[in-house]
C-alpha positions as CSV (number, residue, x, y, z in Angstrom):
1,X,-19.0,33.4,-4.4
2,X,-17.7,29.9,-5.9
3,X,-16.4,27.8,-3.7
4,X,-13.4,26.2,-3.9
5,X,-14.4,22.8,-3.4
6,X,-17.6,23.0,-5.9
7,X,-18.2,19.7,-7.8
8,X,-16.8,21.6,-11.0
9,X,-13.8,22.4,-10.0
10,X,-12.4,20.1,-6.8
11,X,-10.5,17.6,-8.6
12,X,-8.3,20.4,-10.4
13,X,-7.9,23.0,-7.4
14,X,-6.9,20.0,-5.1
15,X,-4.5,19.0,-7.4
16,X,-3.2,22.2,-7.8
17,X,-3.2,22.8,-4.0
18,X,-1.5,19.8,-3.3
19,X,1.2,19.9,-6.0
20,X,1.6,23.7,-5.2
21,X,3.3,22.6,-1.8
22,X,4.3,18.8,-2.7
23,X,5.4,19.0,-6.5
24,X,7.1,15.7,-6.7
25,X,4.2,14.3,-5.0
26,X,2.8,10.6,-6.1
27,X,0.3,10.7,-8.8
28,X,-1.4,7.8,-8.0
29,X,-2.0,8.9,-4.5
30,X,-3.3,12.2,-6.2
31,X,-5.5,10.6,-8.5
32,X,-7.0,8.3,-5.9
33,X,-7.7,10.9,-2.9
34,X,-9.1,12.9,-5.3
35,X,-11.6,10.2,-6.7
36,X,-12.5,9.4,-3.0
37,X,-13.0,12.9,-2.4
38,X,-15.3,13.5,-5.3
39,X,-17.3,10.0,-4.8
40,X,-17.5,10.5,-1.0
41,X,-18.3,14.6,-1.2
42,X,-15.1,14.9,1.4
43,X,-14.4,18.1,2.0
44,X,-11.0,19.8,2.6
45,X,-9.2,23.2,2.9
46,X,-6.2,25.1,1.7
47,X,-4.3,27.7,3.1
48,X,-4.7,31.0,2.8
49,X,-1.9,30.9,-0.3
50,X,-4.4,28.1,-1.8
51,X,-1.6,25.6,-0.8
52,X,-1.9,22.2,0.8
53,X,-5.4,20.4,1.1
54,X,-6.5,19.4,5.2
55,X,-9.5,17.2,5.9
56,X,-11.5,17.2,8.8
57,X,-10.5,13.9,10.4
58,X,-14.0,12.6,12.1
59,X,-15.6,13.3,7.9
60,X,-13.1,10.9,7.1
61,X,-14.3,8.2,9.9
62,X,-17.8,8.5,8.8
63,X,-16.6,8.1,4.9
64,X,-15.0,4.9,5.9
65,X,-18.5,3.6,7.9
66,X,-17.2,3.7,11.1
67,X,-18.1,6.4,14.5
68,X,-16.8,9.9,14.2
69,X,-14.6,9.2,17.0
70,X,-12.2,6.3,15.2
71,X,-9.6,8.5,14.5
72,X,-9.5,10.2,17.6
73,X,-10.1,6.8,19.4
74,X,-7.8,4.4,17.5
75,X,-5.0,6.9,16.0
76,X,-4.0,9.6,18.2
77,X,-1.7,9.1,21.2
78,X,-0.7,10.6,24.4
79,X,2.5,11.2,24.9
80,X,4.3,11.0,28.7
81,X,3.9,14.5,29.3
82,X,0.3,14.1,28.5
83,X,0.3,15.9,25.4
84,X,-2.3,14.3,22.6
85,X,-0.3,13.8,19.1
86,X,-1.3,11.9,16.3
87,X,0.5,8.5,15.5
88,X,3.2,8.0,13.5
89,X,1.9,4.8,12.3
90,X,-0.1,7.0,9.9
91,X,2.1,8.8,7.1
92,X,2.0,12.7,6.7
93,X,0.5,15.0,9.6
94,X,-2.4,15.0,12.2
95,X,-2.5,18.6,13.7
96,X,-5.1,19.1,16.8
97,X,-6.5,22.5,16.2
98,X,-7.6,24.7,19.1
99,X,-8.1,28.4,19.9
100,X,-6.7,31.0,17.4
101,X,-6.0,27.9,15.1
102,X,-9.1,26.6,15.8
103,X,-11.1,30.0,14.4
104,X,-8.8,30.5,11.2
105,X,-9.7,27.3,10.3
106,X,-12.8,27.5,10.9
107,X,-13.1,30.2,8.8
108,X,-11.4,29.2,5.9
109,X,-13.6,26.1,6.0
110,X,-16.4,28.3,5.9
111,X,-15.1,30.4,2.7
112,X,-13.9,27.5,1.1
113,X,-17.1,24.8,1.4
114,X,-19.8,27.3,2.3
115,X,-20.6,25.1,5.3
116,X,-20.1,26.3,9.3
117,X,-18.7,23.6,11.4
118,X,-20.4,25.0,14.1
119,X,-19.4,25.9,18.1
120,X,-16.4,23.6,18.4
121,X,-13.8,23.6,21.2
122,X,-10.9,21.4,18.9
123,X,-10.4,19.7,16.2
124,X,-8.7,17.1,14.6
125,X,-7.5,18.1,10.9
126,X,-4.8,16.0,8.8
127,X,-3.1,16.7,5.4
128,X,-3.7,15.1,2.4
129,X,-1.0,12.5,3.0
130,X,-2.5,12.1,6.7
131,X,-5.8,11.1,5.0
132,X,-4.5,9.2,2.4
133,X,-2.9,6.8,5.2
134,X,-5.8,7.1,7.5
135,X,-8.5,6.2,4.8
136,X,-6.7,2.8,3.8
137,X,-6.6,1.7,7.2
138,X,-8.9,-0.6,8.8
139,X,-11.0,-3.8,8.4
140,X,-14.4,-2.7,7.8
141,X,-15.8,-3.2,4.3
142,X,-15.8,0.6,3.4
143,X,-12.2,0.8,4.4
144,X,-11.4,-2.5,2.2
145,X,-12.6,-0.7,-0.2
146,X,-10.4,1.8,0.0
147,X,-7.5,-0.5,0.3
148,X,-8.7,-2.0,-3.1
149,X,-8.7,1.4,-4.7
150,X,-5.0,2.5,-2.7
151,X,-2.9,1.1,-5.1
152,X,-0.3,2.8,-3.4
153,X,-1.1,1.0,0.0
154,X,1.0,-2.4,0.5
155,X,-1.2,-5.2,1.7
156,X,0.7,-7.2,4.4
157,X,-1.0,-9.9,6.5
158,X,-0.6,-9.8,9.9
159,X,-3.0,-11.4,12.6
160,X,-6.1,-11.9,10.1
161,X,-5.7,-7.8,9.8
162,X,-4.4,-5.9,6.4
163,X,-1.6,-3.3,7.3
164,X,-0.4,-0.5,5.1
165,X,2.5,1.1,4.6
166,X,3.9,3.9,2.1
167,X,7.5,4.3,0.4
168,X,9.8,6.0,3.0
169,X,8.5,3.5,5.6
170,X,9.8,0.4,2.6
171,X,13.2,2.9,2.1
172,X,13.4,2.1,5.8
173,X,12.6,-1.4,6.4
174,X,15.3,-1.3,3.4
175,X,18.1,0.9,4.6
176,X,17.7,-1.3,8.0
177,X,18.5,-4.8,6.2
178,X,21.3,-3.6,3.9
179,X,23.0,-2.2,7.1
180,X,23.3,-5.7,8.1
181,X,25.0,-6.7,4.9
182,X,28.2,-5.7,2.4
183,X,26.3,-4.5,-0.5
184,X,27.0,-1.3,-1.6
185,X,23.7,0.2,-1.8
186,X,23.6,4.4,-0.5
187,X,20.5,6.1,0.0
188,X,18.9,9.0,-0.7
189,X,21.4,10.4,-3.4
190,X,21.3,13.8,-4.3
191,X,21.8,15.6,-7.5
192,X,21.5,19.0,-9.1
193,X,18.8,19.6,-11.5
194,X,20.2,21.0,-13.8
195,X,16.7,21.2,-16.0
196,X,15.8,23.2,-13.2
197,X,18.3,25.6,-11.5
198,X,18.8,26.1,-8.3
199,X,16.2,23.0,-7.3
200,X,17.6,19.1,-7.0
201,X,16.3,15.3,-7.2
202,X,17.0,12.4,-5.1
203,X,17.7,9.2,-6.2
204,X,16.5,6.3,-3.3
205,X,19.6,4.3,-3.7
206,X,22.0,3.7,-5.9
207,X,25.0,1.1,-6.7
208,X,28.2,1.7,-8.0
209,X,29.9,-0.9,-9.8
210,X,33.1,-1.4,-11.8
211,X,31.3,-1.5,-15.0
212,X,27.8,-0.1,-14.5
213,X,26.3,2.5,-12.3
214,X,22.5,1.0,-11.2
215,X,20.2,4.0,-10.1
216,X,17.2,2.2,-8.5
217,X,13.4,3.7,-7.9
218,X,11.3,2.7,-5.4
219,X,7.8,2.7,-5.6
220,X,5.2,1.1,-2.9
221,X,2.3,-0.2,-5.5
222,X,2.5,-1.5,-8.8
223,X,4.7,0.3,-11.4
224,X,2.6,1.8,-13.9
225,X,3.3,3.8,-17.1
226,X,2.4,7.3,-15.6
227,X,5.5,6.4,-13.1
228,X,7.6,5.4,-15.6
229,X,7.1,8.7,-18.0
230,X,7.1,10.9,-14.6
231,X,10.8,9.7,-13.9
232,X,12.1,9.3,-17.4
233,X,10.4,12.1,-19.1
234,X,9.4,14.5,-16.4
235,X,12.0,14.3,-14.1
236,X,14.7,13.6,-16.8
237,X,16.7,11.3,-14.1
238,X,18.7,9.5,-16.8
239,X,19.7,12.5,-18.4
240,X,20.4,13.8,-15.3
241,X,22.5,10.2,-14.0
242,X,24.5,11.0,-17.6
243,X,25.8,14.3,-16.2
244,X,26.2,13.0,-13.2
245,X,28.4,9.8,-14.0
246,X,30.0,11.1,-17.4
247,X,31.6,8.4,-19.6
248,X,29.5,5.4,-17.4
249,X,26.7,2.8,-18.7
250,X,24.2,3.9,-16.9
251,X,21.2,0.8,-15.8
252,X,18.0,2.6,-14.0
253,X,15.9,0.1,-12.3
254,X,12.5,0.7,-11.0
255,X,11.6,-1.6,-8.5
256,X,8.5,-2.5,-6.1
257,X,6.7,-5.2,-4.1
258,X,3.8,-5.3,-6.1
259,X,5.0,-5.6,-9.4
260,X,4.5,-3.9,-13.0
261,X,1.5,-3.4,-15.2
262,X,1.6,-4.2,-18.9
263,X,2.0,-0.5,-19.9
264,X,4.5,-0.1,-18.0
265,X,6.5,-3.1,-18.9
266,X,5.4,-2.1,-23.1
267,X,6.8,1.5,-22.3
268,X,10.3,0.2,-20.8
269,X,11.0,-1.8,-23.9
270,X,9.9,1.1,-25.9
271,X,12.6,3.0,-24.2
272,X,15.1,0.6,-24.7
273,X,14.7,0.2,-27.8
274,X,15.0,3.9,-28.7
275,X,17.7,3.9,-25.8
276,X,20.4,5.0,-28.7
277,X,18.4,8.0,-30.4
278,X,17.0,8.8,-27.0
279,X,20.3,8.9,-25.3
280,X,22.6,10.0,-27.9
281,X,26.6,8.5,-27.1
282,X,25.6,6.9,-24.1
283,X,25.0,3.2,-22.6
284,X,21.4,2.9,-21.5
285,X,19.3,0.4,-20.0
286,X,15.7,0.7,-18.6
287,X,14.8,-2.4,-16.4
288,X,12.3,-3.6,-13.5
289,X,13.3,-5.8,-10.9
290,X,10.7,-6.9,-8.0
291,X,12.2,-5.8,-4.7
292,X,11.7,-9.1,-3.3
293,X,14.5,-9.9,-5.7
294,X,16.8,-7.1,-4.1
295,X,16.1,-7.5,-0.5
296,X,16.9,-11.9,-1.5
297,X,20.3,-10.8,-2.6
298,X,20.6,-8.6,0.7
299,X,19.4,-11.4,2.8
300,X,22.0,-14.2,1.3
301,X,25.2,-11.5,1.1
302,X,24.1,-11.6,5.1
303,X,24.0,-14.9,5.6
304,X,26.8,-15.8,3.9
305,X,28.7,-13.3,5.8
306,X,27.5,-14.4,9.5
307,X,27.9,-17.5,11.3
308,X,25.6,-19.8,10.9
309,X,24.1,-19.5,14.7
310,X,23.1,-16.7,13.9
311,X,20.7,-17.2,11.5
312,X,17.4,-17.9,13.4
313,X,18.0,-15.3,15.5
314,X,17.9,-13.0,11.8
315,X,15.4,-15.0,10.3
316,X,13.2,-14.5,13.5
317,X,13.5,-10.5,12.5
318,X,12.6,-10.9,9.4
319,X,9.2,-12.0,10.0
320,X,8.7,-9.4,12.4
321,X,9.7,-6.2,11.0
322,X,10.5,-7.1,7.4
323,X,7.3,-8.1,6.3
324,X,6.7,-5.3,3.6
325,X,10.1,-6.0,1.9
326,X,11.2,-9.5,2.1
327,X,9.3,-11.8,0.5
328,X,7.7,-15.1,2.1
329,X,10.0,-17.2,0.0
330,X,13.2,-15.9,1.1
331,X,12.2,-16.5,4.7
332,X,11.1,-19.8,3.6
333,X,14.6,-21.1,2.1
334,X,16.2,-19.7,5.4
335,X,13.9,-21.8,7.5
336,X,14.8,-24.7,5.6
337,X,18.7,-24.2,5.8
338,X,17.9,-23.8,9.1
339,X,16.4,-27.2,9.6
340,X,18.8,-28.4,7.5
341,X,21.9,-27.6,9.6
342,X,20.1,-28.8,12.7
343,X,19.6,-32.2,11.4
344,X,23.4,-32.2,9.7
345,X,24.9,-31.4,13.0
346,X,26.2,-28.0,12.1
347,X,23.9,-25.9,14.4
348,X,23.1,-28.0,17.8
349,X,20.0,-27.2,19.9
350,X,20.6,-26.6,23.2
351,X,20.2,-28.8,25.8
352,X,18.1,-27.7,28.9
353,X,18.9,-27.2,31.8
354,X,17.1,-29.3,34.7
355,X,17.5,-28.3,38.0
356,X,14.7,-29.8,39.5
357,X,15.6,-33.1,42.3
358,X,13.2,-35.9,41.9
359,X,10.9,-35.8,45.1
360,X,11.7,-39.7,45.9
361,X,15.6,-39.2,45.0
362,X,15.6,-36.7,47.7
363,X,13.4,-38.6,50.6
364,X,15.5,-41.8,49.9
365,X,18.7,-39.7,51.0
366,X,17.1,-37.3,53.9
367,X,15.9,-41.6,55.2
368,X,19.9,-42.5,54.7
Protein backbone atom coordinates (compact mmCIF):
# COMPACT_ATOMS: atom_id res chain seq x y z
CA UNK A 1 0.00 0.00 0.00
CA UNK A 2 1.63 3.65 -0.49
CA UNK A 3 0.57 5.95 1.54
CA UNK A 4 -0.60 9.09 0.78
CA UNK A 5 1.54 11.13 2.78
CA UNK A 6 4.96 9.11 1.92
CA UNK A 7 8.03 11.53 1.76
CA UNK A 8 7.85 11.02 -2.13
CA UNK A 9 4.84 12.10 -2.82
CA UNK A 10 3.33 14.67 0.08
CA UNK A 11 4.18 17.90 -1.25
CA UNK A 12 2.31 17.09 -4.69
CA UNK A 13 -0.86 15.10 -3.30
CA UNK A 14 -1.32 17.97 -0.67
CA UNK A 15 -1.25 20.32 -3.27
CA UNK A 16 -3.48 18.57 -5.31
CA UNK A 17 -5.83 17.93 -2.29
CA UNK A 18 -5.93 21.31 -1.40
CA UNK A 19 -6.30 22.97 -4.76
CA UNK A 20 -8.89 20.22 -5.65
CA UNK A 21 -11.36 21.85 -3.07
CA UNK A 22 -9.75 25.56 -2.91
CA UNK A 23 -8.46 26.26 -6.59
CA UNK A 24 -7.97 29.95 -6.24
CA UNK A 25 -6.17 29.19 -3.09
CA UNK A 26 -2.78 31.39 -2.19
CA UNK A 27 0.27 29.87 -3.44
CA UNK A 28 2.42 31.10 -1.06
CA UNK A 29 0.37 29.71 1.75
CA UNK A 30 0.59 26.40 -0.29
CA UNK A 31 4.14 26.45 -0.75
CA UNK A 32 4.84 27.28 2.87
CA UNK A 33 2.48 24.64 4.71
CA UNK A 34 3.74 22.29 2.59
CA UNK A 35 7.50 23.03 3.35
CA UNK A 36 6.51 22.91 7.17
CA UNK A 37 4.80 19.84 6.64
CA UNK A 38 7.68 18.12 4.90
CA UNK A 39 10.45 19.64 7.43
CA UNK A 40 8.29 18.96 10.47
CA UNK A 41 6.96 15.24 9.18
CA UNK A 42 3.26 16.82 9.94
CA UNK A 43 0.89 14.66 9.05
CA UNK A 44 -2.65 15.30 7.51
CA UNK A 45 -5.66 13.65 5.76
CA UNK A 46 -7.99 13.99 2.88
CA UNK A 47 -11.34 13.07 2.37
CA UNK A 48 -12.49 10.14 1.07
CA UNK A 49 -12.68 12.08 -2.72
CA UNK A 50 -8.85 12.87 -1.89
CA UNK A 51 -9.96 16.50 -1.32
CA UNK A 52 -9.01 18.97 1.44
CA UNK A 53 -5.94 18.31 3.68
CA UNK A 54 -6.90 18.26 7.97
CA UNK A 55 -4.13 18.13 10.56
CA UNK A 56 -4.36 16.76 13.80
CA UNK A 57 -4.37 19.96 15.93
CA UNK A 58 -2.31 18.82 19.28
CA UNK A 59 0.73 17.48 16.17
CA UNK A 60 0.71 20.96 15.32
CA UNK A 61 1.31 22.28 19.12
CA UNK A 62 4.20 19.94 19.54
CA UNK A 63 5.63 21.15 15.90
CA UNK A 64 5.54 24.65 17.22
CA UNK A 65 7.51 23.40 20.83
CA UNK A 66 4.79 23.97 22.99
CA UNK A 67 2.25 21.14 25.18
CA UNK A 68 -0.16 19.18 23.22
CA UNK A 69 -2.85 20.95 24.79
CA UNK A 70 -2.16 24.79 23.39
CA UNK A 71 -4.52 24.64 20.96
CA UNK A 72 -7.15 23.18 22.85
CA UNK A 73 -6.10 25.45 25.86
CA UNK A 74 -5.48 28.86 24.18
CA UNK A 75 -7.72 28.61 20.86
CA UNK A 76 -10.93 26.94 21.36
CA UNK A 77 -13.92 28.65 23.09
CA UNK A 78 -17.08 27.84 24.82
CA UNK A 79 -19.85 29.36 23.71
CA UNK A 80 -22.96 30.41 26.23
CA UNK A 81 -24.74 27.40 25.58
CA UNK A 82 -21.70 25.56 26.58
CA UNK A 83 -20.85 24.23 23.31
CA UNK A 84 -16.74 24.10 22.61
CA UNK A 85 -16.05 25.80 19.02
CA UNK A 86 -12.87 26.85 17.76
CA UNK A 87 -12.02 30.61 17.66
CA UNK A 88 -12.52 32.79 14.98
CA UNK A 89 -9.42 34.62 15.64
CA UNK A 90 -7.82 31.71 13.73
CA UNK A 91 -8.66 31.79 9.79
CA UNK A 92 -10.23 28.64 8.11
CA UNK A 93 -11.93 25.80 10.31
CA UNK A 94 -11.40 23.87 13.74
CA UNK A 95 -13.87 20.89 13.76
CA UNK A 96 -14.01 18.78 17.20
CA UNK A 97 -14.43 15.24 16.04
CA UNK A 98 -16.35 12.74 18.18
CA UNK A 99 -18.23 9.42 17.76
CA UNK A 100 -19.10 8.32 14.04
CA UNK A 101 -16.79 11.34 13.00
CA UNK A 102 -14.50 10.45 15.33
CA UNK A 103 -14.01 6.59 13.75
CA UNK A 104 -14.05 7.74 9.98
CA UNK A 105 -11.36 9.84 10.69
CA UNK A 106 -9.64 7.69 12.41
CA UNK A 107 -9.63 5.47 9.85
CA UNK A 108 -8.71 7.50 7.02
CA UNK A 109 -5.78 8.52 9.15
CA UNK A 110 -4.85 5.15 9.46
CA UNK A 111 -5.03 4.40 5.49
CA UNK A 112 -3.53 7.52 4.66
CA UNK A 113 -0.27 7.70 7.23
CA UNK A 114 -0.05 4.03 8.17
CA UNK A 115 -0.15 5.21 11.78
CA UNK A 116 -3.21 4.31 14.50
CA UNK A 117 -4.05 7.27 16.68
CA UNK A 118 -5.01 4.99 19.10
CA UNK A 119 -8.27 4.72 21.76
CA UNK A 120 -9.37 8.35 21.60
CA UNK A 121 -12.71 9.82 22.87
CA UNK A 122 -12.35 13.34 20.55
CA UNK A 123 -10.36 15.14 18.66
CA UNK A 124 -9.39 18.35 17.61
CA UNK A 125 -8.67 18.42 13.63
CA UNK A 126 -8.38 21.75 11.50
CA UNK A 127 -8.03 22.39 7.71
CA UNK A 128 -5.20 23.49 5.98
CA UNK A 129 -6.12 27.08 6.35
CA UNK A 130 -6.90 26.33 10.19
CA UNK A 131 -3.26 25.31 10.50
CA UNK A 132 -1.76 27.66 8.45
CA UNK A 133 -3.24 30.41 10.97
CA UNK A 134 -2.62 28.36 14.00
CA UNK A 135 1.06 27.58 13.16
CA UNK A 136 2.12 31.39 12.82
CA UNK A 137 0.72 32.17 16.00
CA UNK A 138 2.50 32.50 19.16
CA UNK A 139 5.74 33.89 20.80
CA UNK A 140 7.79 30.97 21.36
CA UNK A 141 10.92 30.70 19.18
CA UNK A 142 9.54 27.66 16.97
CA UNK A 143 6.51 29.65 16.36
CA UNK A 144 8.75 32.86 15.33
CA UNK A 145 9.98 30.74 13.19
CA UNK A 146 7.13 30.12 11.55
CA UNK A 147 6.13 33.65 11.43
CA UNK A 148 9.48 34.31 9.55
CA UNK A 149 8.75 31.69 7.08
CA UNK A 150 4.60 32.96 6.76
CA UNK A 151 5.17 35.40 4.44
CA UNK A 152 1.65 35.56 4.21
CA UNK A 153 1.18 36.31 8.01
CA UNK A 154 1.10 40.33 8.72
CA UNK A 155 3.36 41.13 11.67
CA UNK A 156 1.55 43.80 13.88
CA UNK A 157 2.89 44.85 17.32
CA UNK A 158 0.68 44.80 19.94
CA UNK A 159 1.65 44.49 23.78
CA UNK A 160 5.41 43.19 23.14
CA UNK A 161 3.27 40.12 21.28
CA UNK A 162 3.35 39.60 17.18
CA UNK A 163 -0.41 39.20 15.87
CA UNK A 164 -1.36 37.71 12.52
CA UNK A 165 -3.89 38.27 10.33
CA UNK A 166 -4.77 36.95 6.62
CA UNK A 167 -6.47 38.91 3.57
CA UNK A 168 -10.31 38.78 4.21
CA UNK A 169 -9.64 39.90 7.81
CA UNK A 170 -7.41 43.34 5.90
CA UNK A 171 -10.60 43.41 3.19
CA UNK A 172 -12.43 44.01 6.42
CA UNK A 173 -10.49 46.24 8.57
CA UNK A 174 -10.75 47.98 4.89
CA UNK A 175 -14.32 47.85 3.96
CA UNK A 176 -14.93 49.21 7.79
CA UNK A 177 -12.77 52.49 7.20
CA UNK A 178 -13.98 53.37 3.69
CA UNK A 179 -17.58 53.20 5.16
CA UNK A 180 -16.63 56.09 7.15
CA UNK A 181 -15.52 58.07 4.11
CA UNK A 182 -16.87 59.26 0.37
CA UNK A 183 -14.56 57.32 -1.75
CA UNK A 184 -15.99 55.18 -4.14
CA UNK A 185 -14.42 52.04 -3.47
CA UNK A 186 -17.03 48.58 -3.79
CA UNK A 187 -16.03 45.37 -2.74
CA UNK A 188 -15.95 42.07 -3.73
CA UNK A 189 -16.89 42.64 -7.56
CA UNK A 190 -18.07 39.90 -9.42
CA UNK A 191 -17.53 38.91 -12.97
CA UNK A 192 -18.08 36.07 -15.39
CA UNK A 193 -15.19 34.10 -16.53
CA UNK A 194 -15.56 33.89 -19.48
CA UNK A 195 -12.08 31.75 -20.00
CA UNK A 196 -13.98 29.46 -17.95
CA UNK A 197 -17.79 29.03 -18.49
CA UNK A 198 -20.11 28.81 -16.21
CA UNK A 199 -17.34 29.64 -13.13
CA UNK A 200 -16.58 33.50 -12.07
CA UNK A 201 -13.74 35.76 -10.34
CA UNK A 202 -13.96 38.48 -7.80
CA UNK A 203 -12.25 41.45 -7.87
CA UNK A 204 -11.61 42.90 -3.95
CA UNK A 205 -12.55 46.37 -4.83
CA UNK A 206 -12.72 48.42 -7.46
CA UNK A 207 -13.03 52.32 -8.39
CA UNK A 208 -14.75 53.85 -11.05
CA UNK A 209 -13.68 57.03 -12.30
CA UNK A 210 -14.53 59.41 -15.15
CA UNK A 211 -11.47 58.58 -17.03
CA UNK A 212 -10.09 55.33 -15.71
CA UNK A 213 -11.55 52.26 -14.16
CA UNK A 214 -8.85 51.15 -11.11
CA UNK A 215 -9.26 47.29 -10.34
CA UNK A 216 -7.24 46.77 -7.13
CA UNK A 217 -5.71 43.33 -5.53
CA UNK A 218 -5.17 42.75 -2.22
CA UNK A 219 -2.72 40.64 -0.98
CA UNK A 220 -1.55 40.24 2.93
CA UNK A 221 2.43 39.63 2.36
CA UNK A 222 4.72 40.94 0.06
CA UNK A 223 3.77 40.97 -3.70
CA UNK A 224 5.90 38.58 -5.46
CA UNK A 225 6.14 37.57 -9.18
CA UNK A 226 4.26 34.14 -8.81
CA UNK A 227 1.21 36.65 -7.57
CA UNK A 228 1.53 38.80 -10.25
CA UNK A 229 1.65 35.96 -13.23
CA UNK A 230 -1.32 34.12 -11.15
CA UNK A 231 -3.60 37.27 -11.68
CA UNK A 232 -2.41 38.48 -15.02
CA UNK A 233 -1.65 35.35 -16.68
CA UNK A 234 -3.63 32.63 -14.91
CA UNK A 235 -6.54 34.29 -13.96
CA UNK A 236 -6.58 36.60 -17.11
CA UNK A 237 -8.27 39.53 -14.83
CA UNK A 238 -7.29 42.30 -17.23
CA UNK A 239 -8.58 40.58 -20.17
CA UNK A 240 -11.46 39.83 -18.30
CA UNK A 241 -11.80 43.94 -16.76
CA UNK A 242 -11.58 44.68 -20.84
CA UNK A 243 -14.88 42.75 -21.44
CA UNK A 244 -16.11 43.94 -18.65
CA UNK A 245 -15.64 47.82 -19.07
CA UNK A 246 -15.46 47.86 -22.96
CA UNK A 247 -14.08 51.11 -24.60
CA UNK A 248 -12.32 52.08 -20.78
CA UNK A 249 -8.46 52.56 -19.72
CA UNK A 250 -8.26 50.07 -17.65
CA UNK A 251 -5.33 50.65 -14.33
CA UNK A 252 -5.03 47.24 -12.14
CA UNK A 253 -3.31 47.87 -9.03
CA UNK A 254 -1.92 45.32 -6.73
CA UNK A 255 -1.59 46.50 -3.44
CA UNK A 256 -0.36 45.23 0.11
CA UNK A 257 1.15 46.23 3.54
CA UNK A 258 4.23 44.65 3.13
CA UNK A 259 5.33 45.76 -0.06
CA UNK A 260 6.83 44.19 -3.50
CA UNK A 261 9.81 42.08 -4.20
CA UNK A 262 12.13 42.96 -7.10
CA UNK A 263 10.69 40.31 -9.43
CA UNK A 264 7.72 41.39 -9.03
CA UNK A 265 8.27 45.06 -9.54
CA UNK A 266 10.87 43.78 -12.92
CA UNK A 267 7.69 41.75 -14.17
CA UNK A 268 5.11 44.85 -13.83
CA UNK A 269 7.28 46.94 -16.01
CA UNK A 270 7.76 44.08 -18.28
CA UNK A 271 4.01 44.09 -18.66
CA UNK A 272 3.77 47.55 -19.25
CA UNK A 273 5.95 47.80 -21.51
CA UNK A 274 4.41 45.03 -23.76
CA UNK A 275 1.05 46.55 -22.41
CA UNK A 276 0.20 47.45 -26.33
CA UNK A 277 1.02 43.87 -28.00
CA UNK A 278 -0.25 42.31 -24.89
CA UNK A 279 -3.51 44.10 -24.81
CA UNK A 280 -4.19 44.75 -28.40
CA UNK A 281 -6.63 48.35 -28.78
CA UNK A 282 -6.77 48.89 -25.36
CA UNK A 283 -5.34 51.40 -22.49
CA UNK A 284 -3.42 49.40 -20.02
CA UNK A 285 -1.55 50.01 -17.00
CA UNK A 286 -0.02 47.56 -14.45
CA UNK A 287 0.93 49.37 -11.12
CA UNK A 288 1.61 48.70 -7.24
CA UNK A 289 0.60 50.94 -4.60
CA UNK A 290 1.30 50.18 -0.74
CA UNK A 291 -2.00 50.08 0.99
CA UNK A 292 -0.86 52.28 3.53
CA UNK A 293 -1.01 54.75 0.71
CA UNK A 294 -4.85 53.77 0.07
CA UNK A 295 -6.13 53.57 3.58
CA UNK A 296 -4.00 57.62 3.94
CA UNK A 297 -6.24 58.79 1.27
CA UNK A 298 -9.29 57.07 3.08
CA UNK A 299 -8.28 58.51 6.31
CA UNK A 300 -7.89 62.35 4.96
CA UNK A 301 -11.27 62.10 2.59
CA UNK A 302 -12.64 61.36 6.41
CA UNK A 303 -11.26 63.97 8.06
CA UNK A 304 -11.84 66.43 5.78
CA UNK A 305 -15.34 65.54 5.66
CA UNK A 306 -16.02 65.46 9.70
CA UNK A 307 -15.75 68.12 12.13
CA UNK A 308 -12.88 68.57 13.57
CA UNK A 309 -14.11 67.26 17.27
CA UNK A 310 -14.30 64.43 16.02
CA UNK A 311 -11.11 63.45 15.20
CA UNK A 312 -9.51 62.01 18.35
CA UNK A 313 -12.33 60.17 18.98
CA UNK A 314 -11.37 58.44 15.09
CA UNK A 315 -7.89 58.60 15.58
CA UNK A 316 -8.35 56.76 18.94
CA UNK A 317 -10.03 53.77 16.59
CA UNK A 318 -7.48 53.67 14.46
CA UNK A 319 -4.93 52.51 16.80
CA UNK A 320 -7.23 50.03 18.03
CA UNK A 321 -8.66 48.17 15.29
CA UNK A 322 -6.83 49.54 12.30
CA UNK A 323 -3.55 48.46 13.05
CA UNK A 324 -3.05 45.95 10.04
CA UNK A 325 -4.05 48.56 7.44
CA UNK A 326 -3.27 52.02 8.46
CA UNK A 327 0.10 52.81 8.70
CA UNK A 328 1.89 54.42 11.85
CA UNK A 329 2.48 57.55 9.96
CA UNK A 330 -0.94 58.37 9.06
CA UNK A 331 -1.90 58.15 12.71
CA UNK A 332 1.07 60.12 13.44
CA UNK A 333 0.11 63.33 11.21
CA UNK A 334 -3.43 63.07 12.81
CA UNK A 335 -2.06 63.26 16.22
CA UNK A 336 -0.20 66.19 15.34
CA UNK A 337 -3.21 68.10 13.75
CA UNK A 338 -4.68 67.17 16.64
CA UNK A 339 -2.24 68.97 18.96
CA UNK A 340 -2.16 71.45 16.59
CA UNK A 341 -5.83 72.58 16.79
CA UNK A 342 -5.72 72.31 20.61
CA UNK A 343 -3.03 74.79 20.89
CA UNK A 344 -4.65 77.17 17.91
CA UNK A 345 -7.87 77.24 19.82
CA UNK A 346 -9.91 75.37 17.25
CA UNK A 347 -10.59 72.22 19.37
CA UNK A 348 -10.87 73.26 23.32
CA UNK A 349 -10.30 70.67 26.14
CA UNK A 350 -12.87 70.40 28.39
CA UNK A 351 -12.89 71.83 31.54
CA UNK A 352 -13.63 69.52 34.57
CA UNK A 353 -16.04 69.44 36.46
CA UNK A 354 -15.35 69.99 40.39
CA UNK A 355 -17.97 69.24 42.62
CA UNK A 356 -16.13 68.62 45.65
CA UNK A 357 -16.65 71.75 48.79
CA UNK A 358 -13.45 72.57 50.43
CA UNK A 359 -13.67 70.96 54.02
CA UNK A 360 -12.78 74.49 55.77
CA UNK A 361 -15.15 76.42 53.23
CA UNK A 362 -17.86 74.38 54.61
CA UNK A 363 -16.99 74.42 58.61
CA UNK A 364 -16.50 78.27 58.26
CA UNK A 365 -20.26 78.48 57.11
CA UNK A 366 -21.91 75.49 59.41
CA UNK A 367 -19.71 78.12 62.51
CA UNK A 368 -21.70 81.27 60.79
Amino acid sequence: MTLINSPLNSATKLKSAIEAISPEVDSSILDELCEWTRTKNLKWVSDINGKNAYYVMSDLSIAKNLNASDYRDNWVEVTTSGKNVSSERLAGKGLKLEGDKLANFKKLYEQQNGISLGRINSLWVGNFLHAYSYLVQGSSQVAKGFQELGAKAIEVASTNEIQHTVEPELQKQLIELVAYSNVGFKFEVAILDSFNPGSHRRWDFVERLPRVIKIYELKARTLSEQDVKATLVDKKYVELALEKYPNKSIEFIFTSPKGINWEAKSYIEEVNENAKKLYPNAKVKVSFIDLQSITERVVNNIIDNSPIESHFFFMKKLREEFTASVGQRTITKLNDSIAEAYKTGRLIKKAKTNNVVPILKLKSAQAA
